[in-house]
PDB file of the backbone (N, CA, C, O) and the ligand in Angstrom, with CONECT records:
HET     ZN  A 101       1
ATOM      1  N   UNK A   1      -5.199 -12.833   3.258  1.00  0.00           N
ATOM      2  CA  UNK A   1      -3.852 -12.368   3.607  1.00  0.00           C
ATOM      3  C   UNK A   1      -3.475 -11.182   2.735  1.00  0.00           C
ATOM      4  O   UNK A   1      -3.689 -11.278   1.527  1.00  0.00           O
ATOM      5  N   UNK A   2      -2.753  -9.695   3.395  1.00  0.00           N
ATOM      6  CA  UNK A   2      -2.892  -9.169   2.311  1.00  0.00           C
ATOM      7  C   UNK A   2      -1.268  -8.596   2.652  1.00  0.00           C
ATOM      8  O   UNK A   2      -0.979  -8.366   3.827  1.00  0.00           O
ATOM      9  N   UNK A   3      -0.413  -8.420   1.741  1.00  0.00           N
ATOM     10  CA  UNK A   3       0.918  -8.212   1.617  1.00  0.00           C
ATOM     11  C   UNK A   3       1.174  -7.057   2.111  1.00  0.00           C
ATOM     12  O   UNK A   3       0.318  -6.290   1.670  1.00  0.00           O
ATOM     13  N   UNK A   4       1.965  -6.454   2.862  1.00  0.00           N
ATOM     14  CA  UNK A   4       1.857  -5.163   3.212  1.00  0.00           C
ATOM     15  C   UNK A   4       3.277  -4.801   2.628  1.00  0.00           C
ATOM     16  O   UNK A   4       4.315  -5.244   3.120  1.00  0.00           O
ATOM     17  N   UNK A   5       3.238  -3.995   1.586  1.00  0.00           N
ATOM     18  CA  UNK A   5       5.000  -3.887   1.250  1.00  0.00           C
ATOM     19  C   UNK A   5       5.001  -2.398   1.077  1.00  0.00           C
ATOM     20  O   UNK A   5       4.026  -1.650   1.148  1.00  0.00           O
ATOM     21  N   UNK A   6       6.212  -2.097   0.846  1.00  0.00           N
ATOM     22  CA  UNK A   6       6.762  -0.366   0.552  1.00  0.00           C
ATOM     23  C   UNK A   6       6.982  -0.432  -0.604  1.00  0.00           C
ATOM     24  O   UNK A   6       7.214  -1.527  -1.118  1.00  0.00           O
ATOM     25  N   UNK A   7       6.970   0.673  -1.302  1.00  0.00           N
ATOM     26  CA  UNK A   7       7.469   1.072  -2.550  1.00  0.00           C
ATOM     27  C   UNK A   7       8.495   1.608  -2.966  1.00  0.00           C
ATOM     28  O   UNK A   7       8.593   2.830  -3.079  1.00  0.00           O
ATOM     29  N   UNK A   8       9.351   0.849  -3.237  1.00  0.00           N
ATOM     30  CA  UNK A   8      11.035   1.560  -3.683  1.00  0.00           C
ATOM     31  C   UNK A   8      11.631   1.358  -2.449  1.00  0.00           C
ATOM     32  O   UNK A   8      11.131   0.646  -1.578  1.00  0.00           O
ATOM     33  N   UNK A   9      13.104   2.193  -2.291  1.00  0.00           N
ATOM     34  CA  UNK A   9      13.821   2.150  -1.092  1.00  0.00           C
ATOM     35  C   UNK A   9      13.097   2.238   0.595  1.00  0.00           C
ATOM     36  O   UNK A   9      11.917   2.537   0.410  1.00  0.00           O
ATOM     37  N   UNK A  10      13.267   2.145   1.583  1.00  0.00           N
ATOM     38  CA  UNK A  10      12.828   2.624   2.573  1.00  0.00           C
ATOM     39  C   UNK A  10      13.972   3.065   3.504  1.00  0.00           C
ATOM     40  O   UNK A  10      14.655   2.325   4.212  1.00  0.00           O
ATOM     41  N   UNK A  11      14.041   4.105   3.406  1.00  0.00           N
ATOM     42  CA  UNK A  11      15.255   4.434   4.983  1.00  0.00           C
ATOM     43  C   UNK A  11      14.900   3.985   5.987  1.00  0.00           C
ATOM     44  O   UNK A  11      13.873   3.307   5.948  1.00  0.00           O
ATOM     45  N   UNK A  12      15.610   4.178   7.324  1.00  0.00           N
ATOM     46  CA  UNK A  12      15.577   3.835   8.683  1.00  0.00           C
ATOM     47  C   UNK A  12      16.056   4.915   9.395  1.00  0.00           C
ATOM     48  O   UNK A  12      17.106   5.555   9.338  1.00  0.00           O
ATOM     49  N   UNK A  13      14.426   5.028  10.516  1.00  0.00           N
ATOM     50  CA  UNK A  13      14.217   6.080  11.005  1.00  0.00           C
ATOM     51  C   UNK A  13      15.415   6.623  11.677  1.00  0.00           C
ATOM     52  O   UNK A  13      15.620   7.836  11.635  1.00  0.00           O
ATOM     53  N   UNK A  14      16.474   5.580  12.486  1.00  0.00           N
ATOM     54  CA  UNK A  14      17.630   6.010  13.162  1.00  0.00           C
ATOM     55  C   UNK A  14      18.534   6.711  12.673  1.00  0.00           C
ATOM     56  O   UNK A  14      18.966   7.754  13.165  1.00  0.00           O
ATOM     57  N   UNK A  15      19.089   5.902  11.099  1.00  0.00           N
ATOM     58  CA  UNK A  15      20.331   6.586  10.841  1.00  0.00           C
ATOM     59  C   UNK A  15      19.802   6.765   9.348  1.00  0.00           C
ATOM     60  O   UNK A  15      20.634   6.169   8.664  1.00  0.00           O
ATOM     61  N   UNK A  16      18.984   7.209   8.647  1.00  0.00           N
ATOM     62  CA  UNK A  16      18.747   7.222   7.356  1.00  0.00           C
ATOM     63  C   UNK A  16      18.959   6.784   6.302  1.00  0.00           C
ATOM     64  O   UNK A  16      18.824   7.091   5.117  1.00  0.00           O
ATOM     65  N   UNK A  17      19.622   5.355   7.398  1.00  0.00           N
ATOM     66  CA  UNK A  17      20.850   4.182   5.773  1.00  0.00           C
ATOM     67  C   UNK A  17      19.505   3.299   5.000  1.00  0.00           C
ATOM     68  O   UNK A  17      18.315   3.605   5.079  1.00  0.00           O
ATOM     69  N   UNK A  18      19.875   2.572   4.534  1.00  0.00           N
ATOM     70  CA  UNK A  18      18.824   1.224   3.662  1.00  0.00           C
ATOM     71  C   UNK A  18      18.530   0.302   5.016  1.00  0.00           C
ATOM     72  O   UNK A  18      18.866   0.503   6.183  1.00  0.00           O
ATOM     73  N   UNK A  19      17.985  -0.481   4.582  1.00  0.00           N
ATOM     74  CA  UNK A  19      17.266  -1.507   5.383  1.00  0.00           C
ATOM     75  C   UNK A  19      17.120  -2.514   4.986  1.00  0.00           C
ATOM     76  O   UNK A  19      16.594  -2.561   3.874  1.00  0.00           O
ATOM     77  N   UNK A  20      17.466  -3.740   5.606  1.00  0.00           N
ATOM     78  CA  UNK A  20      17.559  -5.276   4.970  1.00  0.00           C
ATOM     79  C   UNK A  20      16.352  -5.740   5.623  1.00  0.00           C
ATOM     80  O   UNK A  20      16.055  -5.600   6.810  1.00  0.00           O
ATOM     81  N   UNK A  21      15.462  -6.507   4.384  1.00  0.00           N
ATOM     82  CA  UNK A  21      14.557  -7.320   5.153  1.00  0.00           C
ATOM     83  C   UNK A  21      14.952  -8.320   5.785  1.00  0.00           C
ATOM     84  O   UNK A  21      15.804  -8.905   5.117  1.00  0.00           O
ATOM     85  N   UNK A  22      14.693  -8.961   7.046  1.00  0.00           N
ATOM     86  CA  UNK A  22      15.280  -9.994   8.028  1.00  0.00           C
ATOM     87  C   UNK A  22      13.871 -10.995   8.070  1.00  0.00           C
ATOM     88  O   UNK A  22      13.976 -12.135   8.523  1.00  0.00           O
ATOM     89  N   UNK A  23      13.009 -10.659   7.740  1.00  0.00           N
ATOM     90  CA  UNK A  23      12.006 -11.617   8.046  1.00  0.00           C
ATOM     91  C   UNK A  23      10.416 -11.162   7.713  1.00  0.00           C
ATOM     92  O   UNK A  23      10.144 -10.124   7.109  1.00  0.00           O
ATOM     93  N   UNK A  24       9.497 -12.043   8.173  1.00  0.00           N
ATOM     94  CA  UNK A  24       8.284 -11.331   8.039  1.00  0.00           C
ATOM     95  C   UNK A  24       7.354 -11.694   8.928  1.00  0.00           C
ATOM     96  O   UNK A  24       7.239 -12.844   9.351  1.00  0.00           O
ATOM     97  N   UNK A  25       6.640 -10.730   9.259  1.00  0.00           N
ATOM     98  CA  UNK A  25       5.545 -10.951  10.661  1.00  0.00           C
ATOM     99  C   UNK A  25       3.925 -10.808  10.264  1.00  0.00           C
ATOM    100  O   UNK A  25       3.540  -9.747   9.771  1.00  0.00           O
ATOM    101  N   UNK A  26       3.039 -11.849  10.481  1.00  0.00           N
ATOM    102  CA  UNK A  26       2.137 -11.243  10.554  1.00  0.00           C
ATOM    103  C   UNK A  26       0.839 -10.628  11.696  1.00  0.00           C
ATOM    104  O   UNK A  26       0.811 -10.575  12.926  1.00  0.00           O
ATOM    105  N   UNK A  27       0.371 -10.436  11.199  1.00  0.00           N
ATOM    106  CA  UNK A  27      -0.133  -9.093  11.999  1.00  0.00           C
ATOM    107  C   UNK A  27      -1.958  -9.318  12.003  1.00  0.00           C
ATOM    108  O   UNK A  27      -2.425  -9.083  10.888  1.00  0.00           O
ATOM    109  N   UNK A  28      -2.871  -9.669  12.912  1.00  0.00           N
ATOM    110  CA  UNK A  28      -4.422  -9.969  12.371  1.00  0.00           C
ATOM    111  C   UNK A  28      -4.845  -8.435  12.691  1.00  0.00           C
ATOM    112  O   UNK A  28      -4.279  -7.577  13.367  1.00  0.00           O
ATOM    113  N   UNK A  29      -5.905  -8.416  12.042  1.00  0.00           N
ATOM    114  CA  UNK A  29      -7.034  -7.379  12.125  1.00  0.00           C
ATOM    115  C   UNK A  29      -8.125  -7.319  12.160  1.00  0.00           C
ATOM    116  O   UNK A  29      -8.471  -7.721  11.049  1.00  0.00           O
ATOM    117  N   UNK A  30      -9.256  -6.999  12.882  1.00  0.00           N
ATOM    118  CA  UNK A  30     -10.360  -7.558  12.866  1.00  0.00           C
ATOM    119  C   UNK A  30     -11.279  -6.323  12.484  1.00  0.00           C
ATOM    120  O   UNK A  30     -11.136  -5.223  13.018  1.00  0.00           O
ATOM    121  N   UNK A  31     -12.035  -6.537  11.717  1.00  0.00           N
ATOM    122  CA  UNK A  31     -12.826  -5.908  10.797  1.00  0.00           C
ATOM    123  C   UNK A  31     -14.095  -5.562  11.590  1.00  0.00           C
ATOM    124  O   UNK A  31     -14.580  -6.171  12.543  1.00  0.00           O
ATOM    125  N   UNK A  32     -14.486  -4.542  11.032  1.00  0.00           N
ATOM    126  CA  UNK A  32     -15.685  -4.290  11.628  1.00  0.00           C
ATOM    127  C   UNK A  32     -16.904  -5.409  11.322  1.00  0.00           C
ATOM    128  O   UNK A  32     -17.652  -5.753  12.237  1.00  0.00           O
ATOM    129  N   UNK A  33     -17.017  -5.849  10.212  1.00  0.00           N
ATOM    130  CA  UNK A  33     -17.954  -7.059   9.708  1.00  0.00           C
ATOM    131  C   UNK A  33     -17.896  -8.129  10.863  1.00  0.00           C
ATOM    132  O   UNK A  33     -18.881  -8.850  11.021  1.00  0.00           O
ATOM    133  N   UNK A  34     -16.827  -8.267  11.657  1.00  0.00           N
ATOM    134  CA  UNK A  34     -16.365  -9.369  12.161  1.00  0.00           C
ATOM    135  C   UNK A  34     -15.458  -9.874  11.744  1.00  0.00           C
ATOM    136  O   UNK A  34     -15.093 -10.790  12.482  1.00  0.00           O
ATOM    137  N   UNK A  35     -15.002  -9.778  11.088  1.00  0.00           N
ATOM    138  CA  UNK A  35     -14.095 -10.842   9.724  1.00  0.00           C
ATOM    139  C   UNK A  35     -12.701 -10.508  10.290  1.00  0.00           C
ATOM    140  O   UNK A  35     -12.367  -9.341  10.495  1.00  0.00           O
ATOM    141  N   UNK A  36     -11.866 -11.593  10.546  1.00  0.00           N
ATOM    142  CA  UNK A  36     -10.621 -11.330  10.989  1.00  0.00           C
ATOM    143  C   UNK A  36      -9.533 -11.453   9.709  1.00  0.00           C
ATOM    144  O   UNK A  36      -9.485 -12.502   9.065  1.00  0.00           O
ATOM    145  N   UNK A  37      -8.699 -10.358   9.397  1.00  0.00           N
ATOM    146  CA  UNK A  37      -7.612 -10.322   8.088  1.00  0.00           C
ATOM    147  C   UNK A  37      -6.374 -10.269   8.916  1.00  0.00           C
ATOM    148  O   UNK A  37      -6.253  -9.858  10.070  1.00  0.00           O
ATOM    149  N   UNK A  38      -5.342 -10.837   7.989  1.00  0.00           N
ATOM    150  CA  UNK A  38      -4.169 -10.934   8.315  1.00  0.00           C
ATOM    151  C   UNK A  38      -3.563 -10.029   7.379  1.00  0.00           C
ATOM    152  O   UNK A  38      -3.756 -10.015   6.163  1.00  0.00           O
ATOM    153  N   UNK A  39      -2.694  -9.155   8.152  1.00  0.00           N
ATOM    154  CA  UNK A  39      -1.906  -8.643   6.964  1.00  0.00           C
ATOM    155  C   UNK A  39      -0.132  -9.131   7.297  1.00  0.00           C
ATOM    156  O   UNK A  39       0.280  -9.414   8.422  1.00  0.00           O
ATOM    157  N   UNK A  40       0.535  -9.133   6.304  1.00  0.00           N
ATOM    158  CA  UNK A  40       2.079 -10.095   6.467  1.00  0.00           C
ATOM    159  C   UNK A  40       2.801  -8.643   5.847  1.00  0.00           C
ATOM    160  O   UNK A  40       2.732  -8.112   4.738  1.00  0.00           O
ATOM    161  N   UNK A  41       3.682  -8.193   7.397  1.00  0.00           N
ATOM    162  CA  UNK A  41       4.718  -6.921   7.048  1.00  0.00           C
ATOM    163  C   UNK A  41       6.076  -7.795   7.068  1.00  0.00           C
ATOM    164  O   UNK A  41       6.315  -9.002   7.054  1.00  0.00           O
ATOM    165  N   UNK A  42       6.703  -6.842   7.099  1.00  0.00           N
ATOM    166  CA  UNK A  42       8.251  -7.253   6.970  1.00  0.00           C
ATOM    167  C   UNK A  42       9.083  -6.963   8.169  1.00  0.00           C
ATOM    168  O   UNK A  42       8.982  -5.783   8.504  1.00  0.00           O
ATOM    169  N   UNK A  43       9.623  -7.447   8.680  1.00  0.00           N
ATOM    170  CA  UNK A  43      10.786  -7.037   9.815  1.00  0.00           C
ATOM    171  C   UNK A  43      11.723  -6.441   9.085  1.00  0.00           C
ATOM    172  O   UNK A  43      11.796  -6.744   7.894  1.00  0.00           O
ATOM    173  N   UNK A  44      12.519  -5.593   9.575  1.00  0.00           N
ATOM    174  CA  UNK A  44      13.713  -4.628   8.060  1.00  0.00           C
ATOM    175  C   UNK A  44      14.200  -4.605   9.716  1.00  0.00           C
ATOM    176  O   UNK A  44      13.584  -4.643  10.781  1.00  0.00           O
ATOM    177  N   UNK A  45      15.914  -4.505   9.258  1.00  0.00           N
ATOM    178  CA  UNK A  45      17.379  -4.299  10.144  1.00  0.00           C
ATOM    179  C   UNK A  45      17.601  -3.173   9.218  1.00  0.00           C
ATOM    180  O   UNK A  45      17.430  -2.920   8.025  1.00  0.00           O
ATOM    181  N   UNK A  46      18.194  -2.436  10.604  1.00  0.00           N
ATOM    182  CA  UNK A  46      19.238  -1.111  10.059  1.00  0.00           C
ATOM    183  C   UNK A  46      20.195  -1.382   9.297  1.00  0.00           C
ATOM    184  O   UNK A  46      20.918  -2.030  10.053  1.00  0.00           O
ATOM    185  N   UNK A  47      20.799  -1.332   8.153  1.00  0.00           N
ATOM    186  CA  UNK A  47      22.083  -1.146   7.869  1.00  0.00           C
ATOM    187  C   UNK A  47      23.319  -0.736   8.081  1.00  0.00           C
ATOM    188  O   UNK A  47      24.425  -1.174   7.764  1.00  0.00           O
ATOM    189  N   UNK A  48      22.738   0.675   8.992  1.00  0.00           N
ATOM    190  CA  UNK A  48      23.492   1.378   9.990  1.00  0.00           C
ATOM    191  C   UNK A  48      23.985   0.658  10.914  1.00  0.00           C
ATOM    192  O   UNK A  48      25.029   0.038  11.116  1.00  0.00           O
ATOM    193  N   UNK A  49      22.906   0.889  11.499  1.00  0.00           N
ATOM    194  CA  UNK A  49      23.253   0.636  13.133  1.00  0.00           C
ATOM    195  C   UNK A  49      23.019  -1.025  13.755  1.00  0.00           C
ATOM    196  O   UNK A  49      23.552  -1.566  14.724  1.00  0.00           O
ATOM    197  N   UNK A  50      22.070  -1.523  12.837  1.00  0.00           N
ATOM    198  CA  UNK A  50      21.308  -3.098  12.690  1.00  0.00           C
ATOM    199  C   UNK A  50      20.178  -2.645  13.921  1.00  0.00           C
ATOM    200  O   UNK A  50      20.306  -3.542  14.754  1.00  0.00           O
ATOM    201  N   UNK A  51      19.475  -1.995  14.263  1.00  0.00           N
ATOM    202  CA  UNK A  51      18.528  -1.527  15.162  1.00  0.00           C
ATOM    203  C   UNK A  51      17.543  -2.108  13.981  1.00  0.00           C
ATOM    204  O   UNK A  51      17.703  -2.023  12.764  1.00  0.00           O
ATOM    205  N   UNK A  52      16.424  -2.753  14.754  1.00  0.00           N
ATOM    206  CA  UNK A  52      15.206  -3.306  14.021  1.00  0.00           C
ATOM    207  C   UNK A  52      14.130  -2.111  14.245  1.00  0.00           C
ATOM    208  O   UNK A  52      14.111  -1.963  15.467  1.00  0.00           O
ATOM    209  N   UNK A  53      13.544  -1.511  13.867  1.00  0.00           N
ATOM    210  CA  UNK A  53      12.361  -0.612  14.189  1.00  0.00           C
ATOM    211  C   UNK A  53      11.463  -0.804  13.847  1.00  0.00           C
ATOM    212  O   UNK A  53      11.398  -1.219  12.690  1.00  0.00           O
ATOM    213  N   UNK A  54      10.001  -0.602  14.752  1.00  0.00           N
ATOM    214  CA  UNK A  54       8.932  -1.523  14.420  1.00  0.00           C
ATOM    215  C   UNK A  54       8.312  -0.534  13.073  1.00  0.00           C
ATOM    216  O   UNK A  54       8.327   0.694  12.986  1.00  0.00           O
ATOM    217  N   UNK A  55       7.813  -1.478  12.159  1.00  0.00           N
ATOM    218  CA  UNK A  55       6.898  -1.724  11.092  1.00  0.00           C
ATOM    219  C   UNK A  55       6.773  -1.067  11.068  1.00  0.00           C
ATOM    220  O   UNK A  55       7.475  -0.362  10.343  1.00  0.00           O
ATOM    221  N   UNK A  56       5.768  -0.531  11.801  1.00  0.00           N
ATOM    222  CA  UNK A  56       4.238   0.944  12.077  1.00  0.00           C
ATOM    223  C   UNK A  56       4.725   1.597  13.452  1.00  0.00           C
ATOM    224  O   UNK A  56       5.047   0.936  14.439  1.00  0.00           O
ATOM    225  N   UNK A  57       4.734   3.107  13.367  1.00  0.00           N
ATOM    226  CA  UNK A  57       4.563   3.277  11.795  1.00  0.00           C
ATOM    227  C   UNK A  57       5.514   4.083  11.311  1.00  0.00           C
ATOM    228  O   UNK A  57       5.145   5.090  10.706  1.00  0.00           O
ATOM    229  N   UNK A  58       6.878   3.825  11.468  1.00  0.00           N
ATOM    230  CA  UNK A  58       8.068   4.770  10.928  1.00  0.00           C
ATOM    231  C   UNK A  58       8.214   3.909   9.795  1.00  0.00           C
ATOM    232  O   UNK A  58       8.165   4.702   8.855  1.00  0.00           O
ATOM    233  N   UNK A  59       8.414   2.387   9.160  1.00  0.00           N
ATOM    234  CA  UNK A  59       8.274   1.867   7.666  1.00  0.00           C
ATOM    235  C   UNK A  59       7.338   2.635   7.449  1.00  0.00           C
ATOM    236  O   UNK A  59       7.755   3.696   6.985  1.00  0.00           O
ATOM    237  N   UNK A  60       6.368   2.605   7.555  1.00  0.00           N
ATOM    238  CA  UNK A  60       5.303   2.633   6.569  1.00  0.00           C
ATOM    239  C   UNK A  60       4.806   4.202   6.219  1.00  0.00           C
ATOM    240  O   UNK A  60       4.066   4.514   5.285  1.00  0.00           O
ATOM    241  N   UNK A  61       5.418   5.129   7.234  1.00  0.00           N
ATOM    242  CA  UNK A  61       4.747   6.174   6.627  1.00  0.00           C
ATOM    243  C   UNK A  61       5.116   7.169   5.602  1.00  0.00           C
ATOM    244  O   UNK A  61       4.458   8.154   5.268  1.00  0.00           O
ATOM    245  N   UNK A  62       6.820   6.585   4.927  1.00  0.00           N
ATOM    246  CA  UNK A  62       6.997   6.650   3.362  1.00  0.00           C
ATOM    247  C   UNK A  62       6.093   6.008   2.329  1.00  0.00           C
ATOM    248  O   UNK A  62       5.410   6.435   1.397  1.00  0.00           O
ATOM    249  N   UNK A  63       6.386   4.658   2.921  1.00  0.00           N
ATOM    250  CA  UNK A  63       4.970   3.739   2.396  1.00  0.00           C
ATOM    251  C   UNK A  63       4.072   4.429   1.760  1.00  0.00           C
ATOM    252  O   UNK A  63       3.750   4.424   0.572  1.00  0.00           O
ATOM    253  N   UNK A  64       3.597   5.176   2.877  1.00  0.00           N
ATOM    254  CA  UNK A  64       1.798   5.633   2.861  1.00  0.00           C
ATOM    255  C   UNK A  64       2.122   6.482   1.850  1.00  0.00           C
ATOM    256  O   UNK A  64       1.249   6.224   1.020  1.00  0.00           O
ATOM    257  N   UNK A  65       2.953   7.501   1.289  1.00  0.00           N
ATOM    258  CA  UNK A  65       2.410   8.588   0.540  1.00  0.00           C
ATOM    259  C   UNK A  65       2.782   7.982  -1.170  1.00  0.00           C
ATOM    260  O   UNK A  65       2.757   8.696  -2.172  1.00  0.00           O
ATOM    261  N   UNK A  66       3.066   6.712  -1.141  1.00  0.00           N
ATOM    262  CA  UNK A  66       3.209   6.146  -2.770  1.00  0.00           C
ATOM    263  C   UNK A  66       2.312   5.061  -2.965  1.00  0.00           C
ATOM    264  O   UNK A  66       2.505   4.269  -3.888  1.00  0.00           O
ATOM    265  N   UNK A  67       1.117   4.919  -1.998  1.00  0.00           N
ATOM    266  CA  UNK A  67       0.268   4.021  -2.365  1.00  0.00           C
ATOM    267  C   UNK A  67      -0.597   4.385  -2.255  1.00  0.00           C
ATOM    268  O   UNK A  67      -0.775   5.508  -1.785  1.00  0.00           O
ATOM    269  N   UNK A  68      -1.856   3.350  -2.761  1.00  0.00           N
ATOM    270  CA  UNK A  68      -3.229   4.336  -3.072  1.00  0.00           C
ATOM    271  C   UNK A  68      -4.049   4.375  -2.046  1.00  0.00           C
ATOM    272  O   UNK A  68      -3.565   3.709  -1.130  1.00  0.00           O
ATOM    273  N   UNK A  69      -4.890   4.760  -1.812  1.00  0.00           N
ATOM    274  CA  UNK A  69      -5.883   5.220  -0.764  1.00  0.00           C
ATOM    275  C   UNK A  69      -6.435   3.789  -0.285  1.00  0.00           C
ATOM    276  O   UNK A  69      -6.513   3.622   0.932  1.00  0.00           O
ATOM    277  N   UNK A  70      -6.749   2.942  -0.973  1.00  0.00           N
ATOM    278  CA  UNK A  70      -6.547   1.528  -0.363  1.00  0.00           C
ATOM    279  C   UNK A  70      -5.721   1.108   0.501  1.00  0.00           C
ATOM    280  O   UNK A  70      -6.096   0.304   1.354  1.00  0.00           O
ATOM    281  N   UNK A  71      -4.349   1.592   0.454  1.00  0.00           N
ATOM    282  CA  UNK A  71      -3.757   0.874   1.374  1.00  0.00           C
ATOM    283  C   UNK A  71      -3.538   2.137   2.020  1.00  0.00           C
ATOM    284  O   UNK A  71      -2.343   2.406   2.150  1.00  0.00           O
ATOM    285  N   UNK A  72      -4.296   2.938   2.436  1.00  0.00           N
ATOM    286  CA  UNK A  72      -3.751   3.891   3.201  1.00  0.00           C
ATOM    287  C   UNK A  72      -5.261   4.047   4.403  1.00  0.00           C
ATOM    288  O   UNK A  72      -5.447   4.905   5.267  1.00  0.00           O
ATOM    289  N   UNK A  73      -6.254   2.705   3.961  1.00  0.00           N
ATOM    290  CA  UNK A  73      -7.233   2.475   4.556  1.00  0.00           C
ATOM    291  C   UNK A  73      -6.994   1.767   5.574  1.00  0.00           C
ATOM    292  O   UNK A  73      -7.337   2.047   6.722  1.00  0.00           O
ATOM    293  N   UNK A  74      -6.165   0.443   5.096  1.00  0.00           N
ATOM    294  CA  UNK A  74      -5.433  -0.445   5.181  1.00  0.00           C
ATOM    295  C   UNK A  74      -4.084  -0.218   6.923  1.00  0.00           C
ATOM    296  O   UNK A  74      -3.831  -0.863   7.940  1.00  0.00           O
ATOM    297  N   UNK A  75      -3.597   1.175   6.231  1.00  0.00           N
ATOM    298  CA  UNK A  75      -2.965   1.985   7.511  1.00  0.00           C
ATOM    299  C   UNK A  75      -3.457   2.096   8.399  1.00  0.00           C
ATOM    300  O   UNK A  75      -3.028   1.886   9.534  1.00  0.00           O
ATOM    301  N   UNK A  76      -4.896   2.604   7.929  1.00  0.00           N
ATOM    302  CA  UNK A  76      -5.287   3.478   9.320  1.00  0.00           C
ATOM    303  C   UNK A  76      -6.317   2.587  10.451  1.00  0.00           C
ATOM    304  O   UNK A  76      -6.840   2.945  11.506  1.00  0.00           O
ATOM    305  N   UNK A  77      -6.337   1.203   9.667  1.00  0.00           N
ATOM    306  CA  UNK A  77      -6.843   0.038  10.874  1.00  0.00           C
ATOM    307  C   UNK A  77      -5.699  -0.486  11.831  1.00  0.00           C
ATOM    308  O   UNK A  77      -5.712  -0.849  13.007  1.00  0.00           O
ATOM    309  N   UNK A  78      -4.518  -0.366  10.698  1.00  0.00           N
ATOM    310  CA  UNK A  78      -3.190  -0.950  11.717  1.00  0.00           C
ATOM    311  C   UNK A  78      -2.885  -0.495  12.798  1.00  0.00           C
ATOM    312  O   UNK A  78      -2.718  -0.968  13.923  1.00  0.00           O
ATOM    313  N   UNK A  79      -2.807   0.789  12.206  1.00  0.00           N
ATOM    314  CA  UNK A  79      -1.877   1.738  13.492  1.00  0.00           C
ATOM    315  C   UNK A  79      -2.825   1.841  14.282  1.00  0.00           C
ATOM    316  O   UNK A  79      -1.861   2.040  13.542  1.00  0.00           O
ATOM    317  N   UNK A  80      -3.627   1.921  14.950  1.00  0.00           N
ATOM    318  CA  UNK A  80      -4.376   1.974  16.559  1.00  0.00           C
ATOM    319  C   UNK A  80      -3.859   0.575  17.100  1.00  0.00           C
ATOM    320  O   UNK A  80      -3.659   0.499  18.312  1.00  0.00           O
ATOM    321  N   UNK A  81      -3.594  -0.687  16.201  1.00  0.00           N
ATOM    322  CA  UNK A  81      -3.068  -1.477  17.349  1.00  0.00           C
ATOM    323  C   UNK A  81      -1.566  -2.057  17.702  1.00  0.00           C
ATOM    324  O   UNK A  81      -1.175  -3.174  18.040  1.00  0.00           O
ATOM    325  N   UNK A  82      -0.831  -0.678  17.452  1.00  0.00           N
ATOM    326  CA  UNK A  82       0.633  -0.512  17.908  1.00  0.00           C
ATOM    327  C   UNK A  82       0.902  -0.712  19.282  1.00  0.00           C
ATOM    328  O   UNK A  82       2.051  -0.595  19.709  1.00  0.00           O
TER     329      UNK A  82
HETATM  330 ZN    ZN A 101      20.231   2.779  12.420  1.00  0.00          ZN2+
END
């Protein structure tokens, strides 16, 4: 299981306010080995507007530029299965 979190604040793509986490989803991935991983994101509500916007990849692609190339490996298996 591997945590998928942001680093520091995250805006929301709609209205650029904060974002409350509401919950958490997870998400499988299947590896090229075969090996199926789970990764566990977060559901986040607007503050604004309360519009939920999915995960991937408007969260995450602040995300992506404060984490390390690991999890930016990590990204780039997710997002094809949006
Ligand atoms: Zn909003």
């Amino acid at each position: 299981m591997f945590l998928v979190r942001g680093a520091g604040k995250i805006l929301s793509p709609c209205c650029g306010k904060s974002m409350r986490v509401i919950g958490t989803r997870d998400r499988r991935s299947k590896e090229r080995s075969g090996e199926t991983k789970v990764y566990n994101l977060r559901r986040l509500s607007c503050s604004g507007c309360g519009r939920i916007p999915h995960e991937l990849p408007d969260v995450l692609v602040p995300y992506k530029r404060y984490e390390s190339a690991c999890i930016e490996r990590v990204l780039s298996k997710l997002l094809p299965m949006i």
